[in-house]
C-alpha positions in Angstrom: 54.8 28.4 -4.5 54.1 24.8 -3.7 56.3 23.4 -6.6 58.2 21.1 -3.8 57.4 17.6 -3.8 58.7 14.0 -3.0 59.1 11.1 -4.3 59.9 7.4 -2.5 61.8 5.0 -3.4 61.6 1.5 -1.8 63.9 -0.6 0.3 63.6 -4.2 0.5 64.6 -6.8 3.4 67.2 -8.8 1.4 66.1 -12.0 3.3 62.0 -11.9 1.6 62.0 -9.3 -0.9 59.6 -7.7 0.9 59.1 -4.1 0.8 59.7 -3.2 4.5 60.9 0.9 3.9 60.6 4.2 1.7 63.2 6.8 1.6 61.6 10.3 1.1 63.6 11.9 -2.1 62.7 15.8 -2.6 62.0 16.8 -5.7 61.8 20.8 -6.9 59.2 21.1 -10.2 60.0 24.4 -11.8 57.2 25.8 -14.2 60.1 26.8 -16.3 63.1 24.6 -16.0 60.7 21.2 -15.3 62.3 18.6 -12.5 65.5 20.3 -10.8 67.5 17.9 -9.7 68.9 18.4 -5.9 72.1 18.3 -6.3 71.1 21.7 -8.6 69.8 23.4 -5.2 70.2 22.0 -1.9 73.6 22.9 -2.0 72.3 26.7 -2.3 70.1 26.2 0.4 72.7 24.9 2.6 74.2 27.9 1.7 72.0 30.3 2.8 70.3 28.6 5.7 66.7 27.8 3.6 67.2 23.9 4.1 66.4 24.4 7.7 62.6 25.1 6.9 62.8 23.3 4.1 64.1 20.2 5.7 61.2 20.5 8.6 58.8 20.7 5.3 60.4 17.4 3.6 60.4 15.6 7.2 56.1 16.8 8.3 55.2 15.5 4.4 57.0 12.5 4.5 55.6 11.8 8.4 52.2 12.8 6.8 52.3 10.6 3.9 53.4 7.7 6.3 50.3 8.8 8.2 47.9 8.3 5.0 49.7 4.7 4.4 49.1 3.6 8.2 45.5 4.6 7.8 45.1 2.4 5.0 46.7 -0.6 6.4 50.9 -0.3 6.1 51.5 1.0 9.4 54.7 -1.6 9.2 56.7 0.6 7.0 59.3 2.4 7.9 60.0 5.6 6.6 63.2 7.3 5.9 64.2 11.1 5.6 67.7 12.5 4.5 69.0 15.3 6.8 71.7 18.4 6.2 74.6 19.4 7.8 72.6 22.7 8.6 69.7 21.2 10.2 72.0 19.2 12.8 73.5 22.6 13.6 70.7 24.1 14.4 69.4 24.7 18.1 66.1 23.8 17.7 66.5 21.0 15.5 65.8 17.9 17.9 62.3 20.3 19.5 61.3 20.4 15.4 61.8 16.6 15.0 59.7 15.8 18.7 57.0 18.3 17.6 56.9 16.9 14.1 56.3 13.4 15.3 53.3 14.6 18.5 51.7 16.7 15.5 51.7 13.7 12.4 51.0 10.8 15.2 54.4 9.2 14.1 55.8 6.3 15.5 59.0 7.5 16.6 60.6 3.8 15.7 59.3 3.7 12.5 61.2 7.0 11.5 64.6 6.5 10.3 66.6 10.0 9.9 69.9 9.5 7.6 73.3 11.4 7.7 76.8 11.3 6.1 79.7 10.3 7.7 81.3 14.3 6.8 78.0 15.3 9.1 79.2 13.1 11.8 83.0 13.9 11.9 81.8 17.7 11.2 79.9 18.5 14.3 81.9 16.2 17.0 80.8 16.2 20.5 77.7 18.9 20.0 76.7 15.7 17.0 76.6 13.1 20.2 74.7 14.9 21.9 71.9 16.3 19.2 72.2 12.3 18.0 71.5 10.9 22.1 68.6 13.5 21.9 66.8 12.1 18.6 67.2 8.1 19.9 65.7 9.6 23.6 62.8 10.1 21.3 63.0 7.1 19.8 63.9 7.8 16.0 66.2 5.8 14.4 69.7 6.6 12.9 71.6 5.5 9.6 74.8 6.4 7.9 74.4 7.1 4.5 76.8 7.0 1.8 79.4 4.5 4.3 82.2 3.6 2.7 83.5 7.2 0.8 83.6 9.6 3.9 86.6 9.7 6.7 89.1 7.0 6.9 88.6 6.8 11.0 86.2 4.2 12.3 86.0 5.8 15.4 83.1 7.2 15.4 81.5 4.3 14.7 81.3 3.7 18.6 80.8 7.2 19.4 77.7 7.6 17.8 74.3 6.1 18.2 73.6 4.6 14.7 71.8 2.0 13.9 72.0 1.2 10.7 75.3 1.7 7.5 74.2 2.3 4.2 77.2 1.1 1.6 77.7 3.5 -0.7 76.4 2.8 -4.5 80.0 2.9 -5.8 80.6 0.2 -3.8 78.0 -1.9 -5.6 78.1 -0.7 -9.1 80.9 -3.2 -10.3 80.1 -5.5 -7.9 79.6 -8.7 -9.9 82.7 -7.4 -12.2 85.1 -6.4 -9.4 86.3 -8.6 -6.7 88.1 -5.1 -4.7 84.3 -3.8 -4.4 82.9 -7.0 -3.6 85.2 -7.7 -0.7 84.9 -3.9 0.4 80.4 -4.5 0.6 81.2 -7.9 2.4 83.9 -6.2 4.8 80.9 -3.6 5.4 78.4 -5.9 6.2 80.4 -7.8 9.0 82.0 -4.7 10.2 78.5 -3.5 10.7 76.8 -7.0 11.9 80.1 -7.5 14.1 78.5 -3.6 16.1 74.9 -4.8 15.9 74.3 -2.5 13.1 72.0 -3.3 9.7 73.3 -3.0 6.5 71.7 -1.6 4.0 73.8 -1.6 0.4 72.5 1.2 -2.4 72.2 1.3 -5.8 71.3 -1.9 -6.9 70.5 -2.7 -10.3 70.6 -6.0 -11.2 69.3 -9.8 -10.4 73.4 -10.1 -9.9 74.6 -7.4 -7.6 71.0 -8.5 -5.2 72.3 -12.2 -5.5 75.9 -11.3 -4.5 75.3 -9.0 -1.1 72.3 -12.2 0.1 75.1 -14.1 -0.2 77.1 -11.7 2.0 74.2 -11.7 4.6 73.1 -7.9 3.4 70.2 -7.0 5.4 68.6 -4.6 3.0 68.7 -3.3 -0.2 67.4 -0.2 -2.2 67.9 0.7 -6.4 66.2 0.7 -9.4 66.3 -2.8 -9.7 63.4 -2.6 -6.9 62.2 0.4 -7.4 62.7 4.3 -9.0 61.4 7.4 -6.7 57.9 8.0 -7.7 54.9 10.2 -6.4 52.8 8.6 -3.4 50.2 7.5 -5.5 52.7 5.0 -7.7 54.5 3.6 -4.8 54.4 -0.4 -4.6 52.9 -0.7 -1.1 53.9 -4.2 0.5 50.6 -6.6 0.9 
């Protein structure tokens, strides 16, 4: 019934405070409940299999959209789509993404598709191989949510990723609590020391942005940049 939608949110290159990314956030507008929030549904469609088209629909609008933006001058943004559990499982996943990208005209390197470390340690060796399938095509790969998954850094060198994102609660009392700083900074040289970008969530404040520069934090994303907000509001870079 059309009442999907998404919303972006920026990401910032810690370095210049430039806007260099959006991350694609879906968004379900009920005509009786208003704005359902996703944790209110995408675990049902997890469930019953309806993220798989659903996911292709969030990925071909947000490759669209980033279409519209190159057209009008910000073909230097990245873009960045969150995937399930569900979609890595399924067969044809990697032959959606490559026909996705030929059909949008999508620079395969300036897609980033993100994943939780549970979706990495869920699928083992069957998750190398869909993962070596989407860098073949050129797509790049983050870790989401790093920092609050599986204990085991293994994978870290089994998988093709190229980017960690530390995990909000990480952040949150980050200027209040040295444990959490130390954990962000441990991140961001575990992650420089692989060759991997860091990107730290949920910042808020002048502080917590101040603290993880300090720390050499490659990027950053929160509301202290940024909410999620239609197309048409986001703050494209100049």
């Amino acid at each position: 019934r059309a009442e999907l939608l998404l919303h972006f949110q920026p990401l910032v290159e810690v370095g210049s405070g430039q806007i260099i990314a959006a991350e694609a956030l879906l968004r379900w507008q009920h005509p009786q409940l208003g704005v359902v929030a996703p944790a209110d549904f995408i675990p049902l469609a997890e469930e019953t299999g309806l993220i798989v088209p659903i996911g292709e629909w969030v990925l071909r609008q947000a490759c669209e959209q980033h279409r519209a933006w190159r057209a009008s001058g910000h073909g230097r943004l990245r873009m960045m789509v969150n995937l399930s559990a569900r979609q890595l499982r399924d067969e044809g996943f990697v032959d959606m993404v490559s026909r996705v990208l030929a059909d949008t005209a999508m620079p395969a390197g300036q897609l980033t598709l993100e994943l939780t470390e549970s979706m990495l340690m869920e699928g083992s060796g069957c998750t190398v191989e869909v993962l070596e399938r989407l860098r073949t095509l050129g797509v790049r790969l983050a870790i989401d949510d790093f920092g609050t998954g599986y204990s085991s850094l293994a994978y870290l060198k089994r998988f093709p990723i190229d980017e960690l994102k530390i995990d909000r609660l990480f952040i949150r009392d980050i200027e209040r609590n040295s444990g959490d700083a130390a954990i962000a900074e441990a991140i961001v040289k575990l992650g420089h020391s692989l060759g991997l970008r860091v990107v730290a969530e949920g910042v808020e404040s002048a502080a917590q942005f101040a603290i993880l520069s300090a720390h050499g934090c490659d990027f950053a994303q929160g509301y202290h940049f940024g909410r999620p907000v239609a197309a048409a509001a986001f703050p494209l870079p100049d």
